[in-house]
C-alpha positions in Angstrom: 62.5 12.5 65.7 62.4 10.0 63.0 60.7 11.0 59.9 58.6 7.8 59.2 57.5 7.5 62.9 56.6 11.4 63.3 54.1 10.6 59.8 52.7 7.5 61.4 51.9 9.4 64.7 50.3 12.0 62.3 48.7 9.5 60.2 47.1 7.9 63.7 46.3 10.9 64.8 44.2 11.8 61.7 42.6 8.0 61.9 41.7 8.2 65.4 39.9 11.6 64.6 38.3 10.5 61.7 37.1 7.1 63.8 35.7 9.6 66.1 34.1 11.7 64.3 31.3 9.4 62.6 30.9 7.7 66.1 27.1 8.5 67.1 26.3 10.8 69.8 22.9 11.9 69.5 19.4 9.8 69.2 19.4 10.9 66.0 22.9 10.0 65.0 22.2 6.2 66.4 18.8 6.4 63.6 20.6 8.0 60.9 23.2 5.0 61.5 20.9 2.3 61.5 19.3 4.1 58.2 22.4 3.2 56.6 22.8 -0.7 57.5 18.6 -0.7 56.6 18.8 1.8 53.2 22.3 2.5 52.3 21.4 3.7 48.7 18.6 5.7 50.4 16.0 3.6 48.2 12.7 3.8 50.7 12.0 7.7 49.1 10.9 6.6 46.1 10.5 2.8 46.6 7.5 1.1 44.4 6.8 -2.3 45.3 4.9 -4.9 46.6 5.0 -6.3 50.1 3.5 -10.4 50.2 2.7 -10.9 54.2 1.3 -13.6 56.3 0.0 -12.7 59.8 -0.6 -15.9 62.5 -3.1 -15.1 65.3 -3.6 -16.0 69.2 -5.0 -19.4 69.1 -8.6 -19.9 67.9 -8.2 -17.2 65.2 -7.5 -18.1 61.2 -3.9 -16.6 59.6 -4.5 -14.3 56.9 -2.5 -13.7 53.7 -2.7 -9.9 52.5 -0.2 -7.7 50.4 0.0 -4.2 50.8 1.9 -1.8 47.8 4.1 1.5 48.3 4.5 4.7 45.8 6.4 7.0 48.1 7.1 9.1 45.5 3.4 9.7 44.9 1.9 8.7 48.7 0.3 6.3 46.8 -0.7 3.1 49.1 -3.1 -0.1 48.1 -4.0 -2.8 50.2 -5.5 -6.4 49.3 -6.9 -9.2 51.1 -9.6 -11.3 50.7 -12.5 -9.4 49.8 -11.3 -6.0 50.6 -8.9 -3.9 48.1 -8.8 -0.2 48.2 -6.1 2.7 47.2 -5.3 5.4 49.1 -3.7 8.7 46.8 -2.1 11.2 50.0 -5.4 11.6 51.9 -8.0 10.0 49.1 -9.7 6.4 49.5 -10.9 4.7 47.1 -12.3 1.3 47.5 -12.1 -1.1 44.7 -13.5 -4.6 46.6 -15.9 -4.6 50.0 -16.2 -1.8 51.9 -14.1 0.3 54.2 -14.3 3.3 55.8 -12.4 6.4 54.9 -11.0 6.6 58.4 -9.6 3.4 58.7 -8.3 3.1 55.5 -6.3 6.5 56.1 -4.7 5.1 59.7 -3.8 1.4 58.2 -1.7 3.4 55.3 -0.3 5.5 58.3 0.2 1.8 60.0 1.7 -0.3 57.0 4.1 3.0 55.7 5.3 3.9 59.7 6.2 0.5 60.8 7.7 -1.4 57.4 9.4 1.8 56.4 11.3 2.1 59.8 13.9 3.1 60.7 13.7 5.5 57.8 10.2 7.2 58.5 12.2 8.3 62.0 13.6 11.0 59.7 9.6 12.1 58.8 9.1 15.8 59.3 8.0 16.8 63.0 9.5 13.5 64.6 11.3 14.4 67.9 13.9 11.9 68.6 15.8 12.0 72.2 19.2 13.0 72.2 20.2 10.6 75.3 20.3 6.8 73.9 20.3 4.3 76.9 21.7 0.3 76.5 19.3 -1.9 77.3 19.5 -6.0 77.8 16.6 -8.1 75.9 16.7 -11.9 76.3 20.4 -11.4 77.1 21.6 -9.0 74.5 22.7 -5.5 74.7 21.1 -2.9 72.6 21.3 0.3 72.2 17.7 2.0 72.7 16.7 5.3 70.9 13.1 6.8 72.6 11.4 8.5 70.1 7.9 10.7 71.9 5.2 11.4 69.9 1.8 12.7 71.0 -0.2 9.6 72.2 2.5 7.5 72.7 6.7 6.8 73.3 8.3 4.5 71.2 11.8 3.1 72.0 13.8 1.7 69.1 16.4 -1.5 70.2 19.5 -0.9 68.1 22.2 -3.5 67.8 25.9 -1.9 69.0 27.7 -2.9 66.0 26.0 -2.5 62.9 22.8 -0.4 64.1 20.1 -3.3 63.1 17.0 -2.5 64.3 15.8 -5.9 66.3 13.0 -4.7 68.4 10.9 -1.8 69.2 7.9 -0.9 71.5 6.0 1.5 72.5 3.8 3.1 75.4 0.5 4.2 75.3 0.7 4.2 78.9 4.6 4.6 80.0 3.7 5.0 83.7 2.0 1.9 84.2 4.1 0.1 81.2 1.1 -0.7 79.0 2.1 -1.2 75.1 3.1 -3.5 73.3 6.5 -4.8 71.9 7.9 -6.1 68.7 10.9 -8.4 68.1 12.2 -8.6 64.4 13.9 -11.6 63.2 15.8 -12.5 59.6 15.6 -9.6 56.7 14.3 -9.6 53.2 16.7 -7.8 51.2 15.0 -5.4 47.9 17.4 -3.3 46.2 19.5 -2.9 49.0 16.8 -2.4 51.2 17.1 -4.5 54.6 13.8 -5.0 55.6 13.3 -7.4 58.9 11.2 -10.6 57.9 9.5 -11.4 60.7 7.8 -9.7 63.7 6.5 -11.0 66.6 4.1 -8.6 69.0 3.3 -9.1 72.4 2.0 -7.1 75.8 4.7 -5.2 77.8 2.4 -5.0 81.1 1.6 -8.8 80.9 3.0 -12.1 78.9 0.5 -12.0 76.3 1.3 -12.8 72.4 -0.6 -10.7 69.8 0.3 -11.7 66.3 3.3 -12.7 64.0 3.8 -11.2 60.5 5.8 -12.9 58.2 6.7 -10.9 55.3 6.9 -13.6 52.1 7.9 -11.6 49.4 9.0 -8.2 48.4 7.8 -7.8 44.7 8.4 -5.2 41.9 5.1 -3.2 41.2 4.0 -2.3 37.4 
């Protein structure tokens, strides 16, 4: 056999392998993959910044502006809006403008960390992610869907086939009778590498109903 075809069909060999081998298999291989188009320099660890949002409500209901900062490396969370300001330190409130209870405050930091910080908060100690991942057509495109069960409800994350964008995800609080809600993201907001979708839109999965828009302005250093 000729010497420079035998190395090419070695050299193939070895590329087809290699191909193969970071192809994803798992749930968790499609969210690892999709960490890496969202936070390739692994940046939402220790990410301190400022996030600038504008949400725009059902008809008959004023949009609000708010901002919301992150200190992963210290839990720290604030949030501001007209009115209201308070910190939360891991599991401590404090309230710096209006009032708020403890309670609250502690779920929206759970709310405003889970959902911006996705799909990287998938990798959160305790989360169980399925191993089968399904395709799924949404308004004509083909994702890739990763379902994700926690204890109240199932989540499933829409995954684009090629680069592992995140553009939608819902959940069920209620799977048998299809009662959640779900979110499309549209356009990104790029922060030291960070790809972090610019717009969501919520609505109903049991019924047409839209909920809310948020439009994240600005992504801001944080002194």
């Amino acid at each position: 056999m000729n010497r420079l075809f035998l190395v090419v069909l070695i050299y193939a060999g070895l590329s087809s392998c290699t191909s193969n081998s970071v192809n994803p298999v798992t749930g968790r291989d499609y969210i690892l993959k999709s960490i890496e188009y969202h936070d390739p320099e692994e940046v939402w660890g220790s990410l301190k910044a400022t996030f600038v949002i504008q949400d725009s409500l059902p008809a008959g209901r004023d949009s609000r502006f708010y901002e919301f900062s992150v200190d992963n490396a210290e839990s720290k969370m604030s949030y501001k809006i007209k009115d209201l300001q308070y910190l939360v330190w891991h599991d401590s409130v404090q309230v710096l403008e209006g009032e708020v209870e403890t309670e609250r405050a502690l779920r929206m930091r759970n709310y405003y960390t889970y959902l911006w910080g996705l799909p990287m908060k998938l990798t959160d100690p305790g989360t169980v992610i399925d191993d089968d991942v399904k395709t799924e057509t949404l308004d004509g495109v083909r994702y890739h869907v990763v379902r994700v069960p926690y204890e109240k409800d199932i989540w499933y994350f829409y995954l684009d086939p090629e680069t592992y964008r995140m553009a939608a995800y819902k959940f069920y609080q209620d799977e048998p009778n299809l009662k959640g809600e779900i979110i499309y993201l549209e356009g990104e907001r790029e922060f030291r590498g960070l790809k972090i979708p610019a717009k969501r839109s919520w609505y109903r999965t049991e019924k047409p109903e839209f909920l809310a828009t948020d439009q994240l302005l600005e992504i801001k250093e944080t002194d």
